[in-house]
C-alpha positions in Angstrom: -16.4 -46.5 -6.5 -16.0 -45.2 -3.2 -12.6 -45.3 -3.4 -12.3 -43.3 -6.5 -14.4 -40.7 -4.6 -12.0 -40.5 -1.5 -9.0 -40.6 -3.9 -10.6 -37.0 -5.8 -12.2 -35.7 -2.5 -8.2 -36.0 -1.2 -6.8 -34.7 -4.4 -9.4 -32.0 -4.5 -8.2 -30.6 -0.9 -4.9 -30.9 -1.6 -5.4 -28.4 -4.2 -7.4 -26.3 -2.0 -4.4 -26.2 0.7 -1.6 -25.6 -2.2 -3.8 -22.5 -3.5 -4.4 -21.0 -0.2 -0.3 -21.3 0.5 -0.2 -19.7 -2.9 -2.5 -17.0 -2.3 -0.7 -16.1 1.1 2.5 -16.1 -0.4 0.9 -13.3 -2.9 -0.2 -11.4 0.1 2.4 -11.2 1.6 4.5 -10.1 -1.7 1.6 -7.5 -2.1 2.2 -6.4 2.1 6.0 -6.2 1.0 5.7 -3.6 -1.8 2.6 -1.8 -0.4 5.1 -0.8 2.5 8.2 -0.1 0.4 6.2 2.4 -1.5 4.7 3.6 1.7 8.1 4.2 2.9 9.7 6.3 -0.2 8.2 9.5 1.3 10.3 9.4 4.6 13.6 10.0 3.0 12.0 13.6 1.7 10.2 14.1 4.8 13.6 14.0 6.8 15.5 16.2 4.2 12.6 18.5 4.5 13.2 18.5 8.6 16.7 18.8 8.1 17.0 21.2 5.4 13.9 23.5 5.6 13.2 23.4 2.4 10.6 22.7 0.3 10.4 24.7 -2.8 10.7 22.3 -5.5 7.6 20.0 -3.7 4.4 21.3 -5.9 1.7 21.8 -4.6 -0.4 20.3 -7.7 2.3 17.0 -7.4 0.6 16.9 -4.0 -3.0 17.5 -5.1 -2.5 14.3 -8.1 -0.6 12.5 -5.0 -3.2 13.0 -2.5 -6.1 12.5 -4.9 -5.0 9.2 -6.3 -4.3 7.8 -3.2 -7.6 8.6 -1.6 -8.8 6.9 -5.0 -6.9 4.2 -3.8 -8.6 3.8 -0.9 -11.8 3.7 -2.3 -11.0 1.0 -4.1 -9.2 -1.2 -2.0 -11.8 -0.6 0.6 -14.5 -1.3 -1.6 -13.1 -4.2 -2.7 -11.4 -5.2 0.8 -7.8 -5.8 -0.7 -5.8 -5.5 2.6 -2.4 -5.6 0.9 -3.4 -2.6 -0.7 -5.8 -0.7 1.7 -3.1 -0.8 4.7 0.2 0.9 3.3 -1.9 3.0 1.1 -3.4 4.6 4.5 0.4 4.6 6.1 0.9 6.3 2.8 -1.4 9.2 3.2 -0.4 9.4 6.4 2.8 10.3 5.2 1.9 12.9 2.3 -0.1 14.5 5.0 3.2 14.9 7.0 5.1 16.2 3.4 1.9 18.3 2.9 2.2 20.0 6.3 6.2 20.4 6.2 5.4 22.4 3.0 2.7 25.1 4.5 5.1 25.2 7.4 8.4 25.4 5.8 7.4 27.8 2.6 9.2 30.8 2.1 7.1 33.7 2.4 
């Protein structure tokens, strides 16, 4: 009897140690596109520095952008999802930047 105990107690932490490799694996998939998305802004951001230009960046494409991402955050925080909560601050961060570039940049 004890035997069959030790054989599920094994088989029962094996399990545990497979799904936590499983769930870190997800992390670190979730880490990898957080940051892609985070990064699609900087190509615009340098063409903005480069070129000066910024008319076709909306300003209510910026409002939705900012105000679902700081939705985001709420959520992710709330819910402590790290793999979501970190790029989506790099990614306000960076909307901040495209913000900014367009009150400095516009064409009065």
């Amino acid at each position: 009897m004890l035997n069959n105990l030790n054989r599920i107690l094994l088989l029962n932490k094996m399990c545990d140690i497979k799904n936590n490799t499983k769930n870190q694996i997800v992390d670190i998939v979730g880490y990898c596109g957080g940051v892609i998305l985070s990064i699609c802004l900087v190509p615009q951001i340098y063409k903005i520095i480069k070129t000066k230009e910024v008319e076709n960046i909306s300003y209510l494409w910026q409002f939705l952008y900012i105000t679902g991402i700081i939705l985001h955050l709420y959520y992710s925080s709330y819910y402590n999802i790290l793999p979501i909560l970190i790029p989506t601050i790099i990614e306000l961060f960076f909307i901040c930047v495209l913000f900014s570039l367009k009150l400095i940049y516009k064409k009065k």
